[in-house]
N, CA, C and O of each residue as an XYZ file, in Angstrom:
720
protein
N     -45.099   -106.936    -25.846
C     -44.258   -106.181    -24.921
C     -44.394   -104.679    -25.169
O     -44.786   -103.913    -24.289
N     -44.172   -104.421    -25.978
C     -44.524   -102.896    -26.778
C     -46.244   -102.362    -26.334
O     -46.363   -101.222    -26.783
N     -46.976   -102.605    -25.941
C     -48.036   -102.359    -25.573
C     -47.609   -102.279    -23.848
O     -47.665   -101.250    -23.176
N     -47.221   -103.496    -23.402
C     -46.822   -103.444    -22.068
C     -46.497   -102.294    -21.797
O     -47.169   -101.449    -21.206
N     -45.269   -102.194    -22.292
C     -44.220   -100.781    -21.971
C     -44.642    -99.746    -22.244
O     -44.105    -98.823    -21.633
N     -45.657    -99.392    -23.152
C     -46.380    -98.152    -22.884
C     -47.096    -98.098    -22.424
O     -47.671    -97.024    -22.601
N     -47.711    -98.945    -21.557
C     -48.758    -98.533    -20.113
C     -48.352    -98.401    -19.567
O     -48.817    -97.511    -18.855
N     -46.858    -99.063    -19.031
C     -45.913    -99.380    -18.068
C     -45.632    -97.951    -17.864
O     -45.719    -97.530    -16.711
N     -45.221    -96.921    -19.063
C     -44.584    -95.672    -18.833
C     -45.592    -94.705    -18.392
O     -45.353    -93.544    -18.058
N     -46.996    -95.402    -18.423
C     -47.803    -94.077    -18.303
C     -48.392    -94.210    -16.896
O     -48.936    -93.241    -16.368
N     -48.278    -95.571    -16.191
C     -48.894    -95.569    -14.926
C     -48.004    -94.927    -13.815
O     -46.882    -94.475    -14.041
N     -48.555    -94.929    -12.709
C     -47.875    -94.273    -11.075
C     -47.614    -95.641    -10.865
O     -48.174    -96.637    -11.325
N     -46.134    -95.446     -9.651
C     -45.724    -96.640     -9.427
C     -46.651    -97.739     -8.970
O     -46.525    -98.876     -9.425
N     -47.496    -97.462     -8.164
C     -48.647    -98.362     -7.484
C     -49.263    -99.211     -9.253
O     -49.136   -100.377     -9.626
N     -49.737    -98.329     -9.770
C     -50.170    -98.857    -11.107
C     -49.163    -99.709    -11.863
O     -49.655   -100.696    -12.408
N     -47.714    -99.512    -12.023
C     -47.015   -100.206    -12.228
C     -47.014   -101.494    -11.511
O     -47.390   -102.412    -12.241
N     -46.759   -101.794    -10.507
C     -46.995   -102.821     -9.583
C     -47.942   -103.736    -10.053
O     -47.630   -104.926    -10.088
N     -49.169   -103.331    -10.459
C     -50.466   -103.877    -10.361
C     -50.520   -104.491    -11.866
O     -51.063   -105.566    -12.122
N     -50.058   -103.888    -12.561
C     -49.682   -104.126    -14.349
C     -49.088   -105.386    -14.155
O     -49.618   -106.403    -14.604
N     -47.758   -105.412    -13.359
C     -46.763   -106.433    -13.531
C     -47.203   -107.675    -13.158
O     -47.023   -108.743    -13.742
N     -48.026   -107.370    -11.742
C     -48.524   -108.171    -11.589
C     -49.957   -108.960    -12.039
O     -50.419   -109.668    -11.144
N     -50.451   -108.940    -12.861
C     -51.160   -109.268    -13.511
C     -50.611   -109.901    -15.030
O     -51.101   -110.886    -15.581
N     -49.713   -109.248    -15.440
C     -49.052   -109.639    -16.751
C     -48.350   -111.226    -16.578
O     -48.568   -112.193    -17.307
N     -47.497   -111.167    -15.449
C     -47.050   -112.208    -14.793
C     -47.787   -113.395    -14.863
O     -47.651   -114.334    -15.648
N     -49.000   -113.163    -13.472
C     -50.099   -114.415    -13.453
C     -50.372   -114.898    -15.022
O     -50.555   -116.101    -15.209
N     -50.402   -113.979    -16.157
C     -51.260   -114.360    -17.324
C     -50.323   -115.106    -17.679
O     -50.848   -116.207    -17.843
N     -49.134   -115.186    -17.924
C     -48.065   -116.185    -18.374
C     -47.446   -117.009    -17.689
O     -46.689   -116.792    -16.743
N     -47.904   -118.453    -18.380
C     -47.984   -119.858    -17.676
C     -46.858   -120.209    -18.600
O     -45.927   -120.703    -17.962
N     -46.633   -120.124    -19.848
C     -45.216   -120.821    -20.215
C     -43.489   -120.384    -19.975
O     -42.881   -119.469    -20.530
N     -43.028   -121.267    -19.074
C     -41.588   -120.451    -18.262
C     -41.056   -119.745    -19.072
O     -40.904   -118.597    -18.655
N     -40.608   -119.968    -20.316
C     -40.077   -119.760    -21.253
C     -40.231   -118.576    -21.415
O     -39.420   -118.007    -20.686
N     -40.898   -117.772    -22.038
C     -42.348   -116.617    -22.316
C     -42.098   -115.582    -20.927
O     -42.181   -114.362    -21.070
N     -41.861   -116.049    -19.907
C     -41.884   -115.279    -18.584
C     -40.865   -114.787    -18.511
O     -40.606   -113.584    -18.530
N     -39.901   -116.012    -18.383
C     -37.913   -115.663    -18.681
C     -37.948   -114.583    -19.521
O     -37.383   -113.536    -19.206
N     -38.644   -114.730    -20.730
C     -37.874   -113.404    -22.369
C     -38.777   -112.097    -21.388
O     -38.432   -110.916    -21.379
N     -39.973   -112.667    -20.614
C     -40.750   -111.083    -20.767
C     -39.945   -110.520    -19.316
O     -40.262   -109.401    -18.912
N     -39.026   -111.223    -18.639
C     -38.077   -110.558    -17.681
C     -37.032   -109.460    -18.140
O     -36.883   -108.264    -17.888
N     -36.362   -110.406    -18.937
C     -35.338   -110.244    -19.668
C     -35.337   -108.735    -20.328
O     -34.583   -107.784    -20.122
N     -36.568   -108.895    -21.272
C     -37.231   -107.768    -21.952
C     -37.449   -106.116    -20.691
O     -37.027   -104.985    -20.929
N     -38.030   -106.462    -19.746
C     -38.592   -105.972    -18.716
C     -37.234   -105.390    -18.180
O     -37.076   -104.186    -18.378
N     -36.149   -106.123    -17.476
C     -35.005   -105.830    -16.812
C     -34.329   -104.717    -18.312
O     -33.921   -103.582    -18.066
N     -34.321   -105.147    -19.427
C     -33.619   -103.947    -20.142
C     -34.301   -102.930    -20.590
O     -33.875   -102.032    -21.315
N     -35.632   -103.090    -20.056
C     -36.108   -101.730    -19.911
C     -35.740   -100.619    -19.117
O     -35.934    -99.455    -19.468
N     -35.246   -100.937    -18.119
C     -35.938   -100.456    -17.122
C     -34.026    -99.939    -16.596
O     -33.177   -100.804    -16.383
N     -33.757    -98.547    -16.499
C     -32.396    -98.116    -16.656
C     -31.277    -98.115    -15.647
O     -30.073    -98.350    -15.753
N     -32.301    -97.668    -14.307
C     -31.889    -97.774    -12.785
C     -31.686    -98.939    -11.981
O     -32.624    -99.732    -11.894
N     -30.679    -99.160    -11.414
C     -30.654   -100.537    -11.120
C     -31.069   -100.613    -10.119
O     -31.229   -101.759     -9.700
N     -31.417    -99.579     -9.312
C     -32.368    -99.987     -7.704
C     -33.853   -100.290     -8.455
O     -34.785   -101.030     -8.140
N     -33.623    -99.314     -9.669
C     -35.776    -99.754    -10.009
C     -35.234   -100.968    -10.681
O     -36.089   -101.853    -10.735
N     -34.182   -101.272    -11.168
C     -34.672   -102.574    -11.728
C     -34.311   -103.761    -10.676
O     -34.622   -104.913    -10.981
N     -33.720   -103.518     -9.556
C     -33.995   -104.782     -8.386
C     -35.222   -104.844     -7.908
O     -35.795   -105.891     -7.608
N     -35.921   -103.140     -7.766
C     -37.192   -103.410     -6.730
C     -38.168   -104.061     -7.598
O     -38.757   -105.095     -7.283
N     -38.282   -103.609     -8.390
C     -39.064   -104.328    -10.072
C     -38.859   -105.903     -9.769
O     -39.660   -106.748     -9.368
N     -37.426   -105.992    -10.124
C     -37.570   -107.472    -10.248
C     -37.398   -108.653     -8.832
O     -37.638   -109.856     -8.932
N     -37.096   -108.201     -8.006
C     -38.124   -108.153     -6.701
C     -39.287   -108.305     -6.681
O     -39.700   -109.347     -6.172
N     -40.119   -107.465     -7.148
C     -41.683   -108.013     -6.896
C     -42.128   -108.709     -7.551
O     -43.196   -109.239     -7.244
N     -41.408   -109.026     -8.873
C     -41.899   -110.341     -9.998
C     -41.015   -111.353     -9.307
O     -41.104   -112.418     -9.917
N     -40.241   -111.435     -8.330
C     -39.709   -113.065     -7.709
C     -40.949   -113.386     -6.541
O     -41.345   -114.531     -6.321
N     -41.368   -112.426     -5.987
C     -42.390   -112.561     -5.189
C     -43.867   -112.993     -6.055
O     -44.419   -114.067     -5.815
N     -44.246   -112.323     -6.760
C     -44.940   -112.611     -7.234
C     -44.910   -114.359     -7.947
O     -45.765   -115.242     -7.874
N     -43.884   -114.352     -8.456
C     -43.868   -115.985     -9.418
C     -43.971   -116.785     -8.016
O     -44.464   -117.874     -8.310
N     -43.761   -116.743     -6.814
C     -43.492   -117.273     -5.791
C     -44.562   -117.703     -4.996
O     -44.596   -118.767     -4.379
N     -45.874   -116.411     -5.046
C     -46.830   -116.660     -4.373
C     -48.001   -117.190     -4.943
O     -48.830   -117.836     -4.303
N     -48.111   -116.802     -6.675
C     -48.981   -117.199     -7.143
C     -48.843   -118.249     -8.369
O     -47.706   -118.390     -8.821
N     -49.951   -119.041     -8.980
C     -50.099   -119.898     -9.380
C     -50.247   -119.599    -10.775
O     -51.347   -119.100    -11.012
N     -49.419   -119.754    -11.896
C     -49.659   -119.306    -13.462
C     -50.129   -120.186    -13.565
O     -49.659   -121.194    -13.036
N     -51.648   -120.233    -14.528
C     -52.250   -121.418    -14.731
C     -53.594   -120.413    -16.447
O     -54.061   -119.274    -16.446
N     -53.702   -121.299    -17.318
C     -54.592   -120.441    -18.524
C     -55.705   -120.040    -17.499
O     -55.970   -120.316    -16.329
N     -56.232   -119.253    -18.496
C     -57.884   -118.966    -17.915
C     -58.582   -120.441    -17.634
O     -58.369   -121.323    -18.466
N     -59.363   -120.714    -16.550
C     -59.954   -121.585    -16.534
C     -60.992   -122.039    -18.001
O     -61.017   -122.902    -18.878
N     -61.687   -120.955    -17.612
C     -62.941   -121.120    -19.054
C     -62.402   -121.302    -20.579
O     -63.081   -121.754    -21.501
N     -60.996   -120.845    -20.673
C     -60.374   -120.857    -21.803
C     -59.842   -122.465    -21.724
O     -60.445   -123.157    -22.544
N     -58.966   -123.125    -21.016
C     -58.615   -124.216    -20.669
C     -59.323   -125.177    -20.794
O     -58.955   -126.254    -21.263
N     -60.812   -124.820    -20.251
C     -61.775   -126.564    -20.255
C     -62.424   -126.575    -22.023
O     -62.656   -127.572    -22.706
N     -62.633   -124.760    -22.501
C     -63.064   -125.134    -23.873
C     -61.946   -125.898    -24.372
O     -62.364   -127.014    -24.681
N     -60.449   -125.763    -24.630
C     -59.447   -126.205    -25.393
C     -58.574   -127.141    -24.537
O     -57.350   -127.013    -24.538
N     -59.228   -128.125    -23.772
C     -58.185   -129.369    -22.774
C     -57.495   -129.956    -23.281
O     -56.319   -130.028    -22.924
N     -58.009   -130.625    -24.359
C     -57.325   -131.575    -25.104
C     -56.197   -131.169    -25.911
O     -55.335   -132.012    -26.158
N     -56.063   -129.735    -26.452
C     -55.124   -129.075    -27.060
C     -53.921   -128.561    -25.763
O     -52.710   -128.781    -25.736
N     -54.837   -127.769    -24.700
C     -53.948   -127.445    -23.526
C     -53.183   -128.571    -23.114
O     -51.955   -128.520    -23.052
N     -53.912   -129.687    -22.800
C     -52.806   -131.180    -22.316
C     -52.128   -131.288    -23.286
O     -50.934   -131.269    -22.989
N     -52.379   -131.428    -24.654
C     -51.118   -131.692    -25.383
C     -50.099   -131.192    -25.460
O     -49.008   -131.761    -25.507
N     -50.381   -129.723    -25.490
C     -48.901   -128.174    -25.579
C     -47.962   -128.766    -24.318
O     -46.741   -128.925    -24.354
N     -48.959   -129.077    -23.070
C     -48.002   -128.907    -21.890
C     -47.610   -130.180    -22.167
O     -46.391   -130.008    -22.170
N     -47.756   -131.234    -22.382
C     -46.947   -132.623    -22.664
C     -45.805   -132.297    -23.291
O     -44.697   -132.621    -22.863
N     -46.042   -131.513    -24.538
C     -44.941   -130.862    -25.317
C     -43.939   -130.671    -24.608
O     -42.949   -131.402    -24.599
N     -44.127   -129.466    -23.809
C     -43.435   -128.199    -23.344
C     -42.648   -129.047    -21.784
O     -41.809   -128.384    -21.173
N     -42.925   -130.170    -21.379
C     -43.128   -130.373    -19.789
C     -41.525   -130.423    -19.504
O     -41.128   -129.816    -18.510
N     -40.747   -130.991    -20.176
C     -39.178   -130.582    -19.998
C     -38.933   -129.649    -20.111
O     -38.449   -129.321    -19.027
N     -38.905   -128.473    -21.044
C     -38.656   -127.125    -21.139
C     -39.373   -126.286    -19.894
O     -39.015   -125.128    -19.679
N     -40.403   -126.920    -19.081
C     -41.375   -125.817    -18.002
C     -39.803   -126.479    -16.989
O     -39.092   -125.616    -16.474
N     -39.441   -127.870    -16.818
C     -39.353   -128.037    -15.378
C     -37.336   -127.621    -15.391
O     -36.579   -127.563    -14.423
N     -36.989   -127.382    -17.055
C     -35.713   -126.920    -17.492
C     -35.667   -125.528    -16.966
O     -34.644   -125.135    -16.406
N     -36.808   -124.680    -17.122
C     -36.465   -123.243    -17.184
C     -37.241   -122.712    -15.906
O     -38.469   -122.674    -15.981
N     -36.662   -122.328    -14.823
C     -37.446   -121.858    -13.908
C     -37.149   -120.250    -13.401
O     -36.141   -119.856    -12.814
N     -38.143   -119.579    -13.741
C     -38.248   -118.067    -13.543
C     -37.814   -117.902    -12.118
O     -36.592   -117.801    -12.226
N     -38.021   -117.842    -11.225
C     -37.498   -117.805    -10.106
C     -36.265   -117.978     -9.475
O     -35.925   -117.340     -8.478
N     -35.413   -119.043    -10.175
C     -34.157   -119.309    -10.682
C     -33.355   -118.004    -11.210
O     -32.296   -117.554    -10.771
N     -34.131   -117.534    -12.242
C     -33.639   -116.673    -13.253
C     -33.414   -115.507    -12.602
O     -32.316   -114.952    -12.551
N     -34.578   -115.051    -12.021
C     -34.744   -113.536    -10.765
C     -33.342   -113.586    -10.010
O     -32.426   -112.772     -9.896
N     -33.522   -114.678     -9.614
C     -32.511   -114.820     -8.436
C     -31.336   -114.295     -8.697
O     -30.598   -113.424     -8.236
N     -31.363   -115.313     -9.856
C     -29.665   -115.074    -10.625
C     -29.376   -113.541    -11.213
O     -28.231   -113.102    -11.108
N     -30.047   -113.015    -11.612
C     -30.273   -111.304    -12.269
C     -29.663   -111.048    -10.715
O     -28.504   -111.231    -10.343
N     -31.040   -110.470     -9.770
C     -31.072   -109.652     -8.364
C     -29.576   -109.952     -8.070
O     -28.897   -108.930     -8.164
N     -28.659   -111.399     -7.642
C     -27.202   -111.614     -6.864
C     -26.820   -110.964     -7.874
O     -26.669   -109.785     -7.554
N     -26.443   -111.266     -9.609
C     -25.914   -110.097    -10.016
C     -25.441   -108.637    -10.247
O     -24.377   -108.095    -10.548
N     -26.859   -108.197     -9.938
C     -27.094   -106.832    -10.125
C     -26.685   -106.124     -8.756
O     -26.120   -105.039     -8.622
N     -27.178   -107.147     -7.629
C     -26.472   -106.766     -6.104
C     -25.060   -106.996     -6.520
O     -24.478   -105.938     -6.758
N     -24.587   -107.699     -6.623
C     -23.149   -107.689     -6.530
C     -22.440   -106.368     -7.541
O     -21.530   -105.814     -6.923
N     -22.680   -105.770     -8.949
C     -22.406   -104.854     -9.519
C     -22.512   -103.618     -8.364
O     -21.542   -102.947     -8.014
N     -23.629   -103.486     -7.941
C     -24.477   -102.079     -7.626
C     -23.310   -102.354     -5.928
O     -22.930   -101.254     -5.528
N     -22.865   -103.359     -5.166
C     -21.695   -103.004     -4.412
C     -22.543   -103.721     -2.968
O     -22.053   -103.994     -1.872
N     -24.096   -103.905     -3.489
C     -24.330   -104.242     -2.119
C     -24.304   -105.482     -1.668
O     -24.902   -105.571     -0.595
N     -23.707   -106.809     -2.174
C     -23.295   -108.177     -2.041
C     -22.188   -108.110     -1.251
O     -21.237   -107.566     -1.813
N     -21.950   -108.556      0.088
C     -20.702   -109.044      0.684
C     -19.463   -110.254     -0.575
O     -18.314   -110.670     -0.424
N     -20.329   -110.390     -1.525
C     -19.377   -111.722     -2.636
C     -18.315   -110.968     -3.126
O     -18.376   -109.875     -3.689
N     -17.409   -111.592     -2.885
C     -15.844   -111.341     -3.799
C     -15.768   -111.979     -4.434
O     -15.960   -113.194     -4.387
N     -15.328   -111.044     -5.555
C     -14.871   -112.120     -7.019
C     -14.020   -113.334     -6.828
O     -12.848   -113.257     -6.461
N     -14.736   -114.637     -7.125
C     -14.061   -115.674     -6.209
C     -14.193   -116.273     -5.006
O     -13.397   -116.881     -4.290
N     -15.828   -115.877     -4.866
C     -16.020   -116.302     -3.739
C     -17.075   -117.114     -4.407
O     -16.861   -117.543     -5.540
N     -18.675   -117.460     -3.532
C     -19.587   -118.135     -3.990
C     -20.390   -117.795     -5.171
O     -21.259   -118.525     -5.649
N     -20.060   -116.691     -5.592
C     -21.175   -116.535     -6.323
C     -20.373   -116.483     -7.663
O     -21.067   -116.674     -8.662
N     -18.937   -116.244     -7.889
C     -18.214   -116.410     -8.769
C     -17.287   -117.621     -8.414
O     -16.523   -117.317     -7.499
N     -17.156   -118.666     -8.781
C     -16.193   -119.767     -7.796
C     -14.907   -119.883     -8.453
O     -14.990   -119.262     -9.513
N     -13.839   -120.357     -8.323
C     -12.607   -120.104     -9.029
C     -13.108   -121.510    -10.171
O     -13.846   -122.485    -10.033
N     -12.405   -121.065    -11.105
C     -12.114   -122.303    -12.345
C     -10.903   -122.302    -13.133
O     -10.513   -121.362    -13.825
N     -10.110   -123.857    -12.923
C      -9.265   -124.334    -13.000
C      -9.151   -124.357    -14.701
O      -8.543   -125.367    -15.055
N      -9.541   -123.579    -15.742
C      -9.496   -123.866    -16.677
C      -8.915   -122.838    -17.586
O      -9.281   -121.743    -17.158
N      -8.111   -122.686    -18.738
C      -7.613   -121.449    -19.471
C      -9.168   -121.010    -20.480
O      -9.343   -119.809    -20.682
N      -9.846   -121.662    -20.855
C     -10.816   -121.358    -21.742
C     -12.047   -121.630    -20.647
O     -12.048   -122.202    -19.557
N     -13.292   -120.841    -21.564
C     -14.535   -121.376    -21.040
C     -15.338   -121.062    -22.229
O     -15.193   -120.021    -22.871
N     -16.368   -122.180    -22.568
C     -17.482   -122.099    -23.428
C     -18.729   -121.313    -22.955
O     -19.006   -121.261    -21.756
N     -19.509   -120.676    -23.938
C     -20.599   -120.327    -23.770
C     -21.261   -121.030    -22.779
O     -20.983   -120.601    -21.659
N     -22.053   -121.977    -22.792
C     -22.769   -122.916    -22.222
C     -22.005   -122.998    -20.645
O     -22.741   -123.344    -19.722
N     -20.573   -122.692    -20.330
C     -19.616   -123.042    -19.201
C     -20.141   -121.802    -18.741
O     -20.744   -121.737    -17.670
N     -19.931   -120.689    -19.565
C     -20.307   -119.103    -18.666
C     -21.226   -118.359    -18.363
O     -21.305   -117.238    -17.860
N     -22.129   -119.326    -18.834
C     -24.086   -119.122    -18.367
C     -24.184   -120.019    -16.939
O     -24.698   -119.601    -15.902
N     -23.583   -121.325    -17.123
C     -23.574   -121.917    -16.066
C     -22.526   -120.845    -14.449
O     -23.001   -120.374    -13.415
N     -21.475   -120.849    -14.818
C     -20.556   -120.479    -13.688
C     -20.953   -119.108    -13.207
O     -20.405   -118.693    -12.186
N     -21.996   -118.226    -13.931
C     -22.308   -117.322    -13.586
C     -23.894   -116.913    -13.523
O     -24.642   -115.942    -13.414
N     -23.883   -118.106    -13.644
C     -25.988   -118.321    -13.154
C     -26.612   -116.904    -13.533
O     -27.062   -116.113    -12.704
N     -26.569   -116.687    -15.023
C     -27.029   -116.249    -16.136
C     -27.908   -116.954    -16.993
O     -28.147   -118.161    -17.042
N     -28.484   -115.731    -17.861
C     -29.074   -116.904    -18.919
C     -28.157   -116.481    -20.213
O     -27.188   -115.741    -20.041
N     -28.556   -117.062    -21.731
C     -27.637   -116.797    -22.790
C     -27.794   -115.267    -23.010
O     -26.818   -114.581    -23.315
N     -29.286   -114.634    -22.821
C     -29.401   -113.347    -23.146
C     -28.814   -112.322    -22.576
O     -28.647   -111.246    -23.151
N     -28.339   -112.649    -21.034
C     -28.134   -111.856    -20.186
C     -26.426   -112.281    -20.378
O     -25.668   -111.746    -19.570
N     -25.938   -113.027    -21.204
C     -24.554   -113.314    -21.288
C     -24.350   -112.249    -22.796
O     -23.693   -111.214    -22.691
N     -24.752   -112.500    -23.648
C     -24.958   -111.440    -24.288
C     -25.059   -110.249    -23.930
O     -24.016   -109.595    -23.896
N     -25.859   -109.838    -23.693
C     -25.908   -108.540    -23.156
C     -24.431   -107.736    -22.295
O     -23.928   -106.633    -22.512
N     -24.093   -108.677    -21.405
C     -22.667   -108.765    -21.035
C     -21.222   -108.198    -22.109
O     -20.394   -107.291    -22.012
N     -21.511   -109.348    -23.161
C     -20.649   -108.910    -24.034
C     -20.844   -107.612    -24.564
O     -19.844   -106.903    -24.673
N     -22.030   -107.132    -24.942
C     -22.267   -106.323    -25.892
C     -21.559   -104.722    -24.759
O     -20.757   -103.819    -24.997
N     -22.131   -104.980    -23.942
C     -20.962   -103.826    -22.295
C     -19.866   -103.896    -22.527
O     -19.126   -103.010    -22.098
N     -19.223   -105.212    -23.463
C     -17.338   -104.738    -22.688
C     -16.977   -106.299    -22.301
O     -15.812   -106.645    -22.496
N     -18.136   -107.505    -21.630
C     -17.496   -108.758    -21.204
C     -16.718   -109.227    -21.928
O     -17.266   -109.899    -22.802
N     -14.956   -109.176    -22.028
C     -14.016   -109.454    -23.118
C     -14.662   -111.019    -23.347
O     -15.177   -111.682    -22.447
N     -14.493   -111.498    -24.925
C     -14.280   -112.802    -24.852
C     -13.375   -112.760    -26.226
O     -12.922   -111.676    -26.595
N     -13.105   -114.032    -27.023
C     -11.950   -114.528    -27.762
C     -12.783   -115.399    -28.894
O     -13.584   -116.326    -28.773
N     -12.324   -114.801    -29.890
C     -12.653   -115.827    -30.849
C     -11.769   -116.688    -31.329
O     -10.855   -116.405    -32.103
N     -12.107   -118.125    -30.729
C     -10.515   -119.140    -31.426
C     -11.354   -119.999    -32.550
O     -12.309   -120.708    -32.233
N     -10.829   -119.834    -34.061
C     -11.568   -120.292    -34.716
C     -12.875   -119.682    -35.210
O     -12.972   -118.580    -35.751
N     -14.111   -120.741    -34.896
C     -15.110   -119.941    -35.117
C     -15.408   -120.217    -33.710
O     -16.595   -120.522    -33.829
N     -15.173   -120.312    -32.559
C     -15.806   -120.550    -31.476
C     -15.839   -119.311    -30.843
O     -15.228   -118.496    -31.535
N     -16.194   -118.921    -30.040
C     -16.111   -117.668    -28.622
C     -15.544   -118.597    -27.805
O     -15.640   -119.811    -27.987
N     -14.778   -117.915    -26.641
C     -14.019   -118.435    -25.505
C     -14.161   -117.302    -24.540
O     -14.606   -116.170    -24.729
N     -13.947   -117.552    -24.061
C     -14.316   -116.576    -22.415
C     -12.572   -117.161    -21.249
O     -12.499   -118.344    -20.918
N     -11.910   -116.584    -20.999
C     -10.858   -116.258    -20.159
C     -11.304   -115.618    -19.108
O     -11.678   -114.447    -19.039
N     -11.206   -117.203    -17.494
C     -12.261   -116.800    -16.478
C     -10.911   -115.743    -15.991
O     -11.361   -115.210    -14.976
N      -9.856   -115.328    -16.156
C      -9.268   -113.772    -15.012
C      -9.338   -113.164    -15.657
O      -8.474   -112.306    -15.477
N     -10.161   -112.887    -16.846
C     -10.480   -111.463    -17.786
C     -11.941   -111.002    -16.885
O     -12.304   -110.083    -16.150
N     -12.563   -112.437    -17.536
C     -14.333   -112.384    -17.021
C     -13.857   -111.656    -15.328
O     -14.153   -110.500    -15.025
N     -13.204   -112.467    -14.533
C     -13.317   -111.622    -12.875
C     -12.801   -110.580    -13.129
O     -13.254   -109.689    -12.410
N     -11.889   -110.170    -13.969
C     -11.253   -108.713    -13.994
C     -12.411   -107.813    -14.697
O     -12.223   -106.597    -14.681
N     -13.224   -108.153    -15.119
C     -13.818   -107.271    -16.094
C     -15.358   -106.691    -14.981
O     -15.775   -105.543    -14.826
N     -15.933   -108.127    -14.319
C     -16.806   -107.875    -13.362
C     -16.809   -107.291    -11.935
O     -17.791   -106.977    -11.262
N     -15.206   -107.196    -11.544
C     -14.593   -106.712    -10.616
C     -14.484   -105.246    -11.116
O     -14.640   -104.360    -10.276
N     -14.291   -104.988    -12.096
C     -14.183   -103.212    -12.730
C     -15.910   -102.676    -12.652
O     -16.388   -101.682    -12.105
N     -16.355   -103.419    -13.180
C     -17.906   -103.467    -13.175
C     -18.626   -102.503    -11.745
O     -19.157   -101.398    -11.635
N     -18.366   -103.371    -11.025
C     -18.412   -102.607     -9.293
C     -17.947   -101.722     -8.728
O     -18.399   -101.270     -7.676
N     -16.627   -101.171     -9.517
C     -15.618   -100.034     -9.346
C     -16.035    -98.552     -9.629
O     -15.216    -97.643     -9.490
């Protein structure tokens, strides 16, 4: 990534474009794509550059086909079929495109340009006094990093015990200030 990001800083936007997209195609494991988003989105400071950015990597995962180098692939098949046998729940668990999605409605909804009210579809009400980690990645179609990251801003949560807890009219009060 550190190599990335300093080409990244030295090209014109067109060159940027062309970087990303290429970096992208080269990475076939979801996993690997997700962190180099992730990585990528906290680079990057502006949140219109980081929608249009991550915008063209949803397009991109969309139109084209991540797949190894061919010539690299047929020397090492038998190793390549095995990794992906490995990996084949974790590829069809983690889908980058998914992930974009979920960032972009976020980041639209912060930045003011989402018609969604807190409590509407994209935040849904929950009937519950607590919420788990795992509950507030889900209800807010996040990933863990990007729930993190959350906290580390200000997203109040509660430590009962040794657990974290999340209080969903803090979480809407806190993402509702967010937009303010």
């Amino acid at each position: 990534m550190k190599y990335f990001l300093k080409r990244w800083g030295n090209n014109n936007p067109q060159q940027k474009l062309q970087q990303l997209k290429n970096h992208i195609i080269s990475i076939y494991i979801n996993k690997d794509l997700i962190d180099f988003f992730e990585e990528l989105s906290a680079n990057i400071l502006k949140k219109n550059e980081k929608i249009y950015y991550l915008e063209f990597c949803k397009k991109i995962v969309l139109q084209y086909n991540r797949k190894p180098d061919k010539l690299h692939y047929q020397a090492f098949k038998i190793e390549y079929d095995l990794f992906f046998q490995e990996i084949k729940n974790e590829q069809c668990a983690l889908n980058p495109s998914m992930w974009l999605e979920a960032e972009l409605r976020y980041l639209r909804y912060i930045e003011g340009d989402s018609k969604l009210n807190v409590g509407d579809t994209l935040i849904p009400n929950i009937n519950k006094e607590w919420l788990t980690t795992p509950e507030v990645i889900q209800w807010l179609g996040i990933s863990k990093a990007n729930l993190h990251r959350k906290v580390a801003s200000g997203l109040p949560k509660t430590k009962i015990g040794r657990h974290v807890r999340f209080a969903p009219e803090k979480v809407r009060e806190w993402i509702a200030s967010q937009n303010n």
